[in-house]
C-alpha positions in Angstrom: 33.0 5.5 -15.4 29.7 7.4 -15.8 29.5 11.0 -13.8 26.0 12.1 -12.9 24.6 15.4 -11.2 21.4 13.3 -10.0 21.1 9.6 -9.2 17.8 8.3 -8.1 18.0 4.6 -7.0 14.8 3.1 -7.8 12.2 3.7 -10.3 8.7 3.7 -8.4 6.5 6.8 -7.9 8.8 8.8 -5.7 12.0 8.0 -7.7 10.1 8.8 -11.0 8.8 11.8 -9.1 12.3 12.8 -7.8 14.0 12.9 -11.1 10.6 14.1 -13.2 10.7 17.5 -10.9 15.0 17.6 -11.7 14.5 17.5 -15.1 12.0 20.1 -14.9 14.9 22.3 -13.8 16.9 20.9 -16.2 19.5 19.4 -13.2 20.5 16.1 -15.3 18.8 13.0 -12.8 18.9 9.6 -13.9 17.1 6.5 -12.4 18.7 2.9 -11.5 16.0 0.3 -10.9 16.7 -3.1 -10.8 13.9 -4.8 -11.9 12.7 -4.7 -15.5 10.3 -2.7 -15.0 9.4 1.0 -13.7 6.6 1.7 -11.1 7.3 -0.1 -7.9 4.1 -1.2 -6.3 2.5 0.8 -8.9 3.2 -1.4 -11.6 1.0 -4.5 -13.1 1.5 -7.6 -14.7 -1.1 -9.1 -17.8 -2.3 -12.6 -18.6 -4.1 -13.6 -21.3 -5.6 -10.6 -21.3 -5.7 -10.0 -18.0 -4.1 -7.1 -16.1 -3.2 -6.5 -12.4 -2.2 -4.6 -10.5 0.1 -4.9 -7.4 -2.3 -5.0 -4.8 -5.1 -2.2 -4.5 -4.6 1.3 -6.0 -6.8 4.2 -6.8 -6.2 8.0 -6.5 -8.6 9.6 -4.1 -6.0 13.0 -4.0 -7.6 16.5 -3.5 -3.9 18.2 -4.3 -4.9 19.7 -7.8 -1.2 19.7 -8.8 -1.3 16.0 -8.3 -4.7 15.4 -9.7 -3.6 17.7 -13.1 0.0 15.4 -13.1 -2.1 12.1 -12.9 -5.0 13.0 -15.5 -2.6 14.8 -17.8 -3.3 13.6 -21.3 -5.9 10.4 -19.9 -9.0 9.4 -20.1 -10.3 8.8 -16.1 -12.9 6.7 -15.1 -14.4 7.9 -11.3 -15.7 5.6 -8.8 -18.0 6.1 -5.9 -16.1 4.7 -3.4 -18.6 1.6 -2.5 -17.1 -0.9 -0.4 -18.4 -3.9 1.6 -17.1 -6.0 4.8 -17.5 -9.7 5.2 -18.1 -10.9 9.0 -18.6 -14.8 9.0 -21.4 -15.1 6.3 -23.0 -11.3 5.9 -22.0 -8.8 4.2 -21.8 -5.2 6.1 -21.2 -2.1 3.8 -18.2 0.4 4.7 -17.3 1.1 7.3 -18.9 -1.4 9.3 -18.9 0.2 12.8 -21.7 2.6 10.8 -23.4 -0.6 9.3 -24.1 -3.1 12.0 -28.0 -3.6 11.1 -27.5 -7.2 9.5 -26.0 -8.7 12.5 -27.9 -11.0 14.9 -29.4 -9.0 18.0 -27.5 -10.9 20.4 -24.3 -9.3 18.8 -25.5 -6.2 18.6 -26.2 -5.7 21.8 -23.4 -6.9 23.1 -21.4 -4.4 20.9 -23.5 -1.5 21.8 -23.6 -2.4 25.5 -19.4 -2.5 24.9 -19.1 0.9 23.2 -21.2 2.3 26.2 -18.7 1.3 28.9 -15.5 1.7 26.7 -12.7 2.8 28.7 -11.4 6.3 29.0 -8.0 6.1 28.7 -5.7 8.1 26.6 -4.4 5.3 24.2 -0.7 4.2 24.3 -1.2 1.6 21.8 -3.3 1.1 18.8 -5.4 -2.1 21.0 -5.9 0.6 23.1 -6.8 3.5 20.4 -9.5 0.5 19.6 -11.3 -0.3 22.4 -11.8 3.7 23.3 -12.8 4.5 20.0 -15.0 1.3 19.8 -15.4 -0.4 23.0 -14.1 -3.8 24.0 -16.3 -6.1 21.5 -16.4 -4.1 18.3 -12.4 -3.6 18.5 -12.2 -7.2 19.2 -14.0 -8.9 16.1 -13.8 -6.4 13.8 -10.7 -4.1 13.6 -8.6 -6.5 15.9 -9.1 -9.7 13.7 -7.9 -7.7 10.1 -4.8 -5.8 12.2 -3.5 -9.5 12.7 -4.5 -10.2 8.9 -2.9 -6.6 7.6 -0.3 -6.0 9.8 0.7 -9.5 11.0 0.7 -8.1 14.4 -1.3 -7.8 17.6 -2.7 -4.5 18.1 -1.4 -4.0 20.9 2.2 -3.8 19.1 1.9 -1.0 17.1 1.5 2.7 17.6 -1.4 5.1 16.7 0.3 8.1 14.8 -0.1 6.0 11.5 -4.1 6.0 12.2 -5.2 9.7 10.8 -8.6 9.4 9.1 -7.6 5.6 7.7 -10.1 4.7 10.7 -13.0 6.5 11.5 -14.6 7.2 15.1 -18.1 6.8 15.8 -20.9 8.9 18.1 -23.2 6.9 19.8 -25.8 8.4 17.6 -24.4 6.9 14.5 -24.1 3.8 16.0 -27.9 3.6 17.3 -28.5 4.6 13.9 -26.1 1.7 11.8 -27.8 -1.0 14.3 -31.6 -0.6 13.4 -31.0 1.0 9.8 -30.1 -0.8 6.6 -28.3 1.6 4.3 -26.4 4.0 5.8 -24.9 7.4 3.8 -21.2 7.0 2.3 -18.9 7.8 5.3 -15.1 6.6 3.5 -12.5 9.0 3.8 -12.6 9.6 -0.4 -15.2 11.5 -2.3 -14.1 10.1 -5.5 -12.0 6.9 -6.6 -9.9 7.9 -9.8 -8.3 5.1 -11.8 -7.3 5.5 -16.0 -9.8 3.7 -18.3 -6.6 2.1 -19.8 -3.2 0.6 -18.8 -3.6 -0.1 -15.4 -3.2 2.5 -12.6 0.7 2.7 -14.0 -0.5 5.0 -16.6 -0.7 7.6 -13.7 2.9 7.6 -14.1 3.5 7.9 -17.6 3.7 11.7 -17.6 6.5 11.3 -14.7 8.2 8.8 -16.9 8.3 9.5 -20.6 10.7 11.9 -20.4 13.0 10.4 -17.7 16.3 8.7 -18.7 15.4 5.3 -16.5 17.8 2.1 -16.5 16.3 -1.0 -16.2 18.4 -4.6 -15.0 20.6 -1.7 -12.8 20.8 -3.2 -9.7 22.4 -1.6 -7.1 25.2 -4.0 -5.2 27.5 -1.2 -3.2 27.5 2.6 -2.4 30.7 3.8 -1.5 29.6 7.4 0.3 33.1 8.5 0.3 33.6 8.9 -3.4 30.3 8.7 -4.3 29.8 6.0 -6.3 27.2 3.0 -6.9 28.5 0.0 -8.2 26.1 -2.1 -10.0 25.5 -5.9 -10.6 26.6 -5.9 -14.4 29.7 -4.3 -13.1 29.3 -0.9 -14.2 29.9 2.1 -11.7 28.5 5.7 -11.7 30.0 8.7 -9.6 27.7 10.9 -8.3 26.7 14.8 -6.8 23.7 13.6 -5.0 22.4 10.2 -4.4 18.7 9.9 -4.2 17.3 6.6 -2.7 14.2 5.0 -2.8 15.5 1.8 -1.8 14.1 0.2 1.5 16.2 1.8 4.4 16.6 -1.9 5.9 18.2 -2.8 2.5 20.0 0.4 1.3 22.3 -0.1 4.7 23.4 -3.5 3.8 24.8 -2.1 0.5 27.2 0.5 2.8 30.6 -0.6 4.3 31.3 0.0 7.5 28.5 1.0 8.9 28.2 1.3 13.1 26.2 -1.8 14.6 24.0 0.5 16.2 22.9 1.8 12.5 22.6 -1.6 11.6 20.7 -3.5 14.7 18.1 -0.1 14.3 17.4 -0.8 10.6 17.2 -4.8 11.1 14.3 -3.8 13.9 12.6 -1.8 11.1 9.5 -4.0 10.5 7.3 -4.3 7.2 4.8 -6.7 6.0 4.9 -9.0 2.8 2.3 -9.8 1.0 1.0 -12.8 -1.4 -1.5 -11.5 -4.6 -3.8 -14.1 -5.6 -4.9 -13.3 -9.0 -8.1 -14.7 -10.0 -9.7 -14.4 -13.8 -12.8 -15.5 -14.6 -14.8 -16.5 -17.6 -17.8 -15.0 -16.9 -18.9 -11.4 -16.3 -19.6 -10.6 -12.3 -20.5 -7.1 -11.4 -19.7 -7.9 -7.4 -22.5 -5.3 -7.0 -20.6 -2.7 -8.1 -18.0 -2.9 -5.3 -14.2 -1.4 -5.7 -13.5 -3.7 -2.9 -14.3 -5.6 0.2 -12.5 -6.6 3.6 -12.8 -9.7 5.5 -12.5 -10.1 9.0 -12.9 -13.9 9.7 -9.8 -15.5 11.2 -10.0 -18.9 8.9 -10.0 -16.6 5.8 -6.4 -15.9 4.6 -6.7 -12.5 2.7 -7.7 -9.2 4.4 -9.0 -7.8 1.3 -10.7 -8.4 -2.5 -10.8 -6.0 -4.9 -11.8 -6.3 -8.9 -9.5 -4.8 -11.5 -13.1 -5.9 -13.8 -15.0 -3.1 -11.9 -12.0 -0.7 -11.9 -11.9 -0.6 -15.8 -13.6 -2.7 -18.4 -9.7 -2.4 -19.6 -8.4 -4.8 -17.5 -9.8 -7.8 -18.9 -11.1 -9.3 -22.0 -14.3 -8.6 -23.1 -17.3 -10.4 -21.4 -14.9 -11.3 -18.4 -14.3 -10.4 -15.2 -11.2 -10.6 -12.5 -10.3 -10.0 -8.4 -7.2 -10.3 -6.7 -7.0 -11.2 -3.0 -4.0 -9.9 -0.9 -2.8 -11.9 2.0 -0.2 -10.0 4.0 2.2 -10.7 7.1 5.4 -9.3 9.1 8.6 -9.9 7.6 10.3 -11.2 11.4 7.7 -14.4 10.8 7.8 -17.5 8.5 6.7 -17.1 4.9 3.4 -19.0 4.7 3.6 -22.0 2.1 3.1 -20.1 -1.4 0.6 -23.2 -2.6 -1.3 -23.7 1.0 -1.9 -20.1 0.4 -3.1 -20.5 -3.0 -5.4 -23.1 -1.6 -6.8 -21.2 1.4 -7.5 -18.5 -0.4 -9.5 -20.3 -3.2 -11.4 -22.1 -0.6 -12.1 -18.6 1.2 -13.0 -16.9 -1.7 -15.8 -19.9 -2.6 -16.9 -19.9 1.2 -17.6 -15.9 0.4 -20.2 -17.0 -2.4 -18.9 -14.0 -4.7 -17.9 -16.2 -7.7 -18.5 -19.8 -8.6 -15.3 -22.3 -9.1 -16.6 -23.5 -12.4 -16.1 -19.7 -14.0 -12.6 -19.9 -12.7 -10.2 -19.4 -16.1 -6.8 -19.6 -13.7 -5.4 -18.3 -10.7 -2.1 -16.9 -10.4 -0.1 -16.2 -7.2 2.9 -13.6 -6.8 5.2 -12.7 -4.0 6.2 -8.7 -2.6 9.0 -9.0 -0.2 8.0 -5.2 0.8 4.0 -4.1 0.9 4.3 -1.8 4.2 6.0 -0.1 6.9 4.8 -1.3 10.4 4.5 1.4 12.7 5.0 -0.7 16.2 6.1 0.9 19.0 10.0 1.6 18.1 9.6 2.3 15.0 10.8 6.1 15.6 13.9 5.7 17.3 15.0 2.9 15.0 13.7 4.7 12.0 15.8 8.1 13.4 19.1 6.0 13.8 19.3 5.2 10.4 17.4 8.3 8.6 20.4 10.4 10.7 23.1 8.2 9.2 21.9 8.7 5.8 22.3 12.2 6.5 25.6 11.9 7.7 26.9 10.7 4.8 24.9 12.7 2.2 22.4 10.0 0.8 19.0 11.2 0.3 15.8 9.4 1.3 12.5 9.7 -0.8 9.7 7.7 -1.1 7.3 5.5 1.3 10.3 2.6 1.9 13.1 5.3 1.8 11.6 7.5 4.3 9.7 4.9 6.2 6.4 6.7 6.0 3.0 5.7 5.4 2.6 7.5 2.1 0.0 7.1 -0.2 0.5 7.5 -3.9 -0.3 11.3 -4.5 1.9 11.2 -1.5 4.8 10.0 -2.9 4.4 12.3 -6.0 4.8 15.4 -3.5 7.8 13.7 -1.8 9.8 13.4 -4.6 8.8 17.0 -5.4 10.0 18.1 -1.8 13.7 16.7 -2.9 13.6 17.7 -6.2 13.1 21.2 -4.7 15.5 20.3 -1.4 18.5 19.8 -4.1 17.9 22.6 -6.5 17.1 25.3 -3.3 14.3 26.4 -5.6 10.1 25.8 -5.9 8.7 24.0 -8.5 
């Protein structure tokens, strides 16, 4: 039986992160993943010349010490974040509450006549964070139609804490000026989208990886807190100081024994979405008008949003080619959606967009995440405390966006790891 200082339970950013910042301080940490792979959501898959990623990803970060950790020894290419909206046939640049010109006047009167009498409420819900940030019409086509398509949800069942700059207010001077104006100036939260010019946005993680001692095919099947050990599916077992876990908290509870049923009814009430990639490579080059990525807020359209691994690096596909990748998403507490109607839908929603032409189709390929995102509804804390406490209780460690049950982005989850690197070795970094 194997004795280790360190064991980090999953090998995506913040596990890499985790036992990368260990090592630094030469504290032995090792990394159990059980796929055959490293990188978590950060990782991609290649066809015929063709790579993906999982879903979206680009580094926007302004933390230098992340920014030198991702660019260290790569060549970057750096986007202006441009990104479009589709609304039932037109196309409104990002963020559309700034870019409402190309909408019929009957609409647009209608939402600025709404965002004059929105309510004044102090918000106990993200429906109503919505309507006072928006007003009753705007929040109802636009943000309320992709929450259902993201989330999976109703606004109305989440909370608001998650929000932070992911959604952006509007003055009633910038929407007078969005209505009778074309082009708006750049208003996303990003400056810059960073992304390497090759291997996929994975090779962001190569410096955290190279030097780390990770085990693939090492699934995880029991924790036994008591004597600290991890048993493992190909029967192996490995003792343990600290236990570091990445591993979705809804999950990493069903590998405990005994645990109280009020630890275990709070982490089955922990909700997340799924999600569906639709992979599409094309024969012929598109430029998409230089767009990272657009969103779609039509109710018969399946994905919430597009975005072109073509336009992210030339890399990604063969040369003269071009690629997108659709995500479709919904709550885990609801049926899976038929993988080949979704396939279908989304094919037929992508044509009804008019961004590519089905005879430049080379294939389509569709793949399933059991775990995209945390949803924040409106019990999430307490539930999320419950279980977080009994972690604590018995001396496992959480890290990382599933492990904490944060909404972290990627730069992130470098700096989460870092925080329990530094919480184990009672040092800085």
């Amino acid at each position: 039986m194997e004795q280790i200082n360190n064991l980090v339970l999953g090998a995506g950013i913040s596990g890499l992160s985790c036992a990368f910042h260990l090592n630094k301080k030469k504290q032995q940490a090792i990394i159990c993943e059980a796929s055959n792979d490293w990188g978590g959501l950060c990782g991609n898959f290649s066809i015929q010349g063709f790579r993906f990623d999982k879903f979206v990803h680009f580094s926007f970060t302004e933390n230098e010490y992340v920014k030198n950790l991702f660019t260290h020894n790569l060549e970057i290419l750096v986007h202006k974040p441009e990104l479009t909206n589709f609304y039932y046939g037109r196309w409104l640049k990002h963020p559309a509450q700034n870019n409402l010109q190309c909408l019929n006047f009957q609409e647009k009167v209608k939402i600025f006549l709404s965002f004059l009498t929105k309510p004044h409420i102090t918000p106990t819900n993200y429906d109503e964070w919505l309507r006072v940030q928006y007003g009753n019409y705007f929040a109802e086509h636009f943000p309320k139609n992709y929450t259902r398509k993201y989330w999976g949800l109703e606004a109305k069942e989440l909370e608001t804490k998650w929000v932070g700059k992911r959604m952006r207010p509007i003055t009633i001077k910038e929407m007078l000026q969005g209505l009778m104006h074309k082009k708006q100036k750049t208003l996303y939260y990003a400056k810059n989208m960073r992304y390497p010019q090759t291997g996929g946005f994975k090779s962001f993680l190569s410096v955290l990886a190279q030097k780390t001692d990770i085990r693939l095919n090492k699934k995880a099947v029991k924790i036994n807190s008591n004597t600290k050990e991890v048993f493992f599916a190909d029967g192996s077992r490995i003792t343990y100081r600290n236990l570091i876990s990445t591993i979705p908290l809804p999950e990493v509870i069903k590998l405990l024994p005994n645990v109280p049923a009020s630890v275990q009814d709070a982490a089955r009430k922990l909700r997340y979405t799924c999600g569906y990639m639709v992979s599409v490579a094309l024969k012929k080059s598109y430029d998409f008008k230089g767009n990272l990525l657009f969103y779609v807020y039509d109710k018969e359209i399946p994905f919430s949003r597009v975005y072109f691994p073509s336009i992210k690096s030339p890399d990604n596909v063969p040369a003269g080619a071009s690629s997108l990748q659709a995500e479709i998403f919904f709550a885990n507490d609801t049926p899976v959606p038929n993988k080949e109607m979704i396939l279908t839908r989304t094919i037929q929603g992508l044509l009804a967009t008019g961004i590519i032409q089905e005879k430049d189709i080379l294939f389509t390929d569709i793949r399933f995440e059991p775990y995209a995102n945390v949803i924040f509804d409106l019990q999430i804390y307490n539930n999320r405390k419950i279980v977080l406490d009994y972690l604590k209780h018995i001396q496992i460690i959480p890290a990382g966006r599933f492990g904490t049950w944060e909404y972290l982005w990627t730069d992130q989850c470098v700096l989460n790891g870092k925080n329990v690197a530094e919480q184990i070795t009672g040092d800085n970094i």
